[in-house]
N, C-alpha and C positions, 0 to 999 in steps of 0.2 A: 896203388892205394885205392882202397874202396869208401865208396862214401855213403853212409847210414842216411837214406833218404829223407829224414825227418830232422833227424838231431846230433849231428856233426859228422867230422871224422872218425874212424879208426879202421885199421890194418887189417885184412883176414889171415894174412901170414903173420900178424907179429905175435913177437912173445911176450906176455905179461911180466914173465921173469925176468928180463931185460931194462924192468922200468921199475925197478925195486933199487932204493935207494933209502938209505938212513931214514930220513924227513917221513915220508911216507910211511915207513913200517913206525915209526915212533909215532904217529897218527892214530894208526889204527891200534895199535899196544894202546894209547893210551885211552881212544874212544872205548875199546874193549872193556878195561880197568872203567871206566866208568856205569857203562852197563852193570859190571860186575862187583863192584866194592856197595855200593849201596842198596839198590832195590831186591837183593836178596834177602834180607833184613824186613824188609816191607813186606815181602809175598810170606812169609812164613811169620809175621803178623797176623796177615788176612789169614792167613791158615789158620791160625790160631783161635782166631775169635770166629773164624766156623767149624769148627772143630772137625776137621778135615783131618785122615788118617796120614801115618807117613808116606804110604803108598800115593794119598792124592794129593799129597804138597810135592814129593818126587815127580810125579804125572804134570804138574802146572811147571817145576822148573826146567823140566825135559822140552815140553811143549811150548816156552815164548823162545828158551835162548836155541835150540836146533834151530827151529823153522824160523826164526829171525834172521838169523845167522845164512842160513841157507837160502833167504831172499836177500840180503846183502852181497853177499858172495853173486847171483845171479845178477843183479842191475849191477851191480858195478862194472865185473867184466864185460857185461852184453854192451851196455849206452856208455863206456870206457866214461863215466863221472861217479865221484867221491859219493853217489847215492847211498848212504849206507842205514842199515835196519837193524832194528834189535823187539824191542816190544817196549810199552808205554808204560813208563814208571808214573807217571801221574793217574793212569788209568790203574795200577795194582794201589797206589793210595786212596784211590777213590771206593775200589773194592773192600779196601780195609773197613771202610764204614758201612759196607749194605752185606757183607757175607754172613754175618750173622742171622740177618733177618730171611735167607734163603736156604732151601738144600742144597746141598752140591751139585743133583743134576738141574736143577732148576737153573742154578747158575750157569753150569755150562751151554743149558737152552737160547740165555740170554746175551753168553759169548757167540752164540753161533747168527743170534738176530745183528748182532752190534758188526759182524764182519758183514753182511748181505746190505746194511746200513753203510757201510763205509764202500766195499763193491760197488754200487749203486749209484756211489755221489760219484767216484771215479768214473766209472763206466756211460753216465750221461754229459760228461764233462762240467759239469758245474766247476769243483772248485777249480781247473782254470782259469774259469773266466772270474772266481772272483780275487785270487793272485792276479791279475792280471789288471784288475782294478785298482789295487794296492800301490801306491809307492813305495820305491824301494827305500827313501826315507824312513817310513813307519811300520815296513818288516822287520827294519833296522835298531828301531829305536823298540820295538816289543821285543825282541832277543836280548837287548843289554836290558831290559826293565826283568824280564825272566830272571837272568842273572844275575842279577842283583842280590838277592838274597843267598844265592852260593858263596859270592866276593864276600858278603857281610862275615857269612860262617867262617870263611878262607880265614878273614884276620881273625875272628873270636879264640877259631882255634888254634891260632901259631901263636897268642897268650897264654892257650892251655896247656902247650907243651911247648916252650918257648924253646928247646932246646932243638931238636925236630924240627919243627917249624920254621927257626930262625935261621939254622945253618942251609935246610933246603932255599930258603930264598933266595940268602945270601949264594948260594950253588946258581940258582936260576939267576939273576942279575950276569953272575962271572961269565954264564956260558953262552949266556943272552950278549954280549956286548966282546967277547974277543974269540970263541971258538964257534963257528957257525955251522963245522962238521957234525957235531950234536948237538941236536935239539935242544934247547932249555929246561921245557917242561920233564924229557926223560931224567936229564941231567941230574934236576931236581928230586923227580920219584925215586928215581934210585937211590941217591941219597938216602933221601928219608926214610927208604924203608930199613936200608942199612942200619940206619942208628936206633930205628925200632926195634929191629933185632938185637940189639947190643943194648938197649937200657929198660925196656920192657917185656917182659915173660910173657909170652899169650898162653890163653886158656883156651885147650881147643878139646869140649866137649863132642861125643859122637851125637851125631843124624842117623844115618842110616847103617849098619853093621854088613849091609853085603847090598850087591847091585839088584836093583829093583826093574826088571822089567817094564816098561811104560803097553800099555793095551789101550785102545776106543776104548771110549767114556762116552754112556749113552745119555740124551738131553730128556728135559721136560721143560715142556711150553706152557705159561700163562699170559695172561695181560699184565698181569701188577709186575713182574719181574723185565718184560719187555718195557713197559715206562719210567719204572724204578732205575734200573742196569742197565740195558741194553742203549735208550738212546742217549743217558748222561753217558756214558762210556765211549760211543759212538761219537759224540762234539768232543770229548777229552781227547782224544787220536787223534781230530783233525787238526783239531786249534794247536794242540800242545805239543805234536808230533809232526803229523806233514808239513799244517803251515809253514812251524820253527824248519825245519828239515831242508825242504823244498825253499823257503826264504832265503835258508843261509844260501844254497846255491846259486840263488839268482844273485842273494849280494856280493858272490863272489865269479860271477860273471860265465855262471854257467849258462845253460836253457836245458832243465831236466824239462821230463817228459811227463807233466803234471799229472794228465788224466791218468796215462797209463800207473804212474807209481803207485797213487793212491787205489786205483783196480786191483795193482798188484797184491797191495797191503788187506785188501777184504777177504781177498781169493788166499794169502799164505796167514791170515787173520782165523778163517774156517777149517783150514787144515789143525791149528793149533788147537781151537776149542775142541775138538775129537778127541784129544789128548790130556785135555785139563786147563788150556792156559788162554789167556784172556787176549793175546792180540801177539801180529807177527809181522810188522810195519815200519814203512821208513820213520828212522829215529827223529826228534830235534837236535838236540845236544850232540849225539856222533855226529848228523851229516857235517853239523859246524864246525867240529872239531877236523874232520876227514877232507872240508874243502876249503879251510883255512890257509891261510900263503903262509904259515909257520909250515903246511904240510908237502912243502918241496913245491916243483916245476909244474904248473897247472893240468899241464898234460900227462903227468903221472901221479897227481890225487887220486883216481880210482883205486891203487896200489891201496894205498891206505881203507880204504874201506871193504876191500878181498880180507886182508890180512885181520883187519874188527870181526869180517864174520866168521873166518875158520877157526878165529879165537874163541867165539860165543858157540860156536858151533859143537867146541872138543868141551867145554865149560857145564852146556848144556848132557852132554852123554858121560859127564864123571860129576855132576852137581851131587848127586847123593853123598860124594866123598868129598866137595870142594867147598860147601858147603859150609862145616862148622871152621875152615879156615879162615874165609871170608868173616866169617860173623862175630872170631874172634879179634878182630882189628878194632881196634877203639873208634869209639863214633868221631873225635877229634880226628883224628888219621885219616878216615875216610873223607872228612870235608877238607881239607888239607889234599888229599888228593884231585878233588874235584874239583878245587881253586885254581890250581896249577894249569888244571889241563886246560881252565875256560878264561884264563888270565890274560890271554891274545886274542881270544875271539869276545871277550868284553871290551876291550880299549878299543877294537876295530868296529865293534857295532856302534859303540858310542859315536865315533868319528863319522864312521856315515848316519847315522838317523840323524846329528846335528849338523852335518855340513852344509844345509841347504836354508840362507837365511830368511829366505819368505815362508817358513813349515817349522819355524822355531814353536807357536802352538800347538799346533798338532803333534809335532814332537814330542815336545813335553808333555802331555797329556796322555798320550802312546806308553810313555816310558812308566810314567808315574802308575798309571793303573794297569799294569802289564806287573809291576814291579809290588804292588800292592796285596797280589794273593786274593781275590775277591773273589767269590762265586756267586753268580745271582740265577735264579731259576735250572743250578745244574748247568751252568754256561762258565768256563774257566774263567780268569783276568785277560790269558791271551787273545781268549776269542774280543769278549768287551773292548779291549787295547787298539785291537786291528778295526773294527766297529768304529767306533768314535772318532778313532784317527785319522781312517780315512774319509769319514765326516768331513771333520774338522778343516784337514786336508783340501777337501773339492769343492767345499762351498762355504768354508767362514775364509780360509786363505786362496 
């Protein structure tokens, strides 16, 4: 047995194949499905309102889920933890609103400043040391405040299609409390989407008519687009992406390899904007999902976050054609899918950011403006959330 001098065990002769078990590949299927049911919707938004050709909305969906995928797939196996990446759906929403006001290589200038930005903060070790600051109380209670508003939609939408909706539950319930060989959450997707099939027609309009080559995509650098984009974009990946990402781990008792991740994420972040796409970095929501105790034996979570990236991986080099499938899924469906998958990793953050009764303030106040959606000066609610909380935390409790 070899031992990784920094950051635990693992094997130089083992087989990763060996540690592949239901729990785990249902993990990463479902961390994948989340990457993928929603924020391709969102990027071809932002395409939209910058009127971006087919060829560079093809070039931006080539460029996050490959090289996402393909830094997943590397941290997981290498550091054998649930680390898993995709790219920052809060940062392609935030895009939605400034692509307009730039050209597209401008844009890409300002994807390439926001990875040397993220680079940078990994590479000096900062945000280490300020997780490190952090209770694991109040990374806890900012995760379920995040999700909050997923849970909300989760039930809005099992009234919108009560039929769907209500039987996958009643599925997740059944398989949650007597069959522990399948996972709940799969138990439930498949259903659902079964019945989708059977009572809903999808319309699935063409994208792209044949395979589009992806090529370098050359930048242009100003000031305005670097203060505009590049560093709101730059705190959106960290707050909303590693923190979350990098939090779940620790509150699932890992010890990732902070400086290094977020290094990782600048360094496979700048490989992507050559490409079109705006970041290629440990996820929030997958890691949670990939190192959740729903996701099998602690010591084979990594399984699950291999299995999310070679999914994003195959998603990203046939997106031109997977595309208008995805898009044809009803917006109810998709939140419905998302509920399921974050439906144990909400119950369990709640239980840790409240377990500790002398932080019941800080707490609360974590959760609530974490949970709030706020943005102040281009600063997410997470960031705010982790801010005050652990305020609140060190010197009023």
């Amino acid at each position: 047995m070899l031992k990784h001098k920094e950051h635990g065990d693992w094997s130089g002769t083992s087989n990763p194949l060996r540690d592949l078990n239901s729990k785990n590949i249902a993990s990463g299927i479902v961390a994948a499905l989340l990457v993928m049911a929603g924020p391709p919707a969102i990027i071809l938004e932002a395409a939209a309102k910058g009127n971006f050709t087919i060829e560079q909305t093809v070039y931006w969906m080539f460029a996050v889920y490959v090289f996402g995928g393909i830094l997943s797939i590397l941290m997981s196996l290498y550091y054998r933890m649930p680390i898993t990446a995709g790219h920052s759906i809060t940062g392609v929403a935030f895009l939605a609103t400034v692509t307009s006001q730039f050209g597209y290589h401008e844009l890409i200038g300002s994807y390439m400043f926001a990875a040397l930005l993220i680079f940078l903060t990994g590479y000096f070790g900062v945000f280490s040391k300020l997780l490190q600051y952090v209770p694991k109380q109040i990374i806890a209670a900012m995760l379920a405040g995040m999700i909050t508003q997923y849970m909300v939609n989760f039930v809005i939408s099992i009234s919108q299609i009560p039929v769907i909706g209500g039987l996958a539950l009643i599925s997740y319930l059944l398989f949650n409390k007597w069959d522990r060989r399948v996972p709940p959450m799969v138990a439930a997707i498949a259903v659902a989407f079964v019945l989708l099939f059977l009572t809903k027609p999808l319309n699935v309009n063409g994208f792209a008519t044949s395979f589009i080559l992806p090529t370098i995509q050359w930048p242009k650098f100003n000031t305005l687009s670097f203060l505009t984009v590049s560093i709101p974009l730059a705190l959106l990946i960290l707050s909303n992406d590693a923190a979350v990402g990098l939090g779940a781990l620790e509150q699932n008792n890992f010890k990732p390899p902070v400086n290094r991740v977020v290094t990782y994420s600048g360094i496979f972040s700048l490989f992507a904007s050559f490409f079109g796409g705006q970041s290629a970095n440990v996820a929030g929501m997958m890691s949670a999902i990939c190192s959740d105790e729903a996701a099998g034996p602690k010591e084979k979570r990594y399984i699950g976050s291999a299995v999310a990236g070679i999914i994003t991986v195959f998603f990203g080099l046939f997106s031109w054609y997977l595309v208008p499938v995805i898009q044809s899924l009803p917006k109810a469906f998709d939140s419905i899918l998302v509920g399921f998958a974050l439906l144990g990793v909400f119950g369990n953050s709640l239980y840790t950011g409240f377990s500790k009764p002398t932080m019941k303030i800080s707490a609360g106040f974590t959760f609530i403006i974490a949970a709030s959606n706020i943005s102040l000066f281009h600063i997410s609610a997470p960031a705010w959330a982790l801010l005050i909380g652990t305020v609140l935390a060190r010197y009023a409790e």
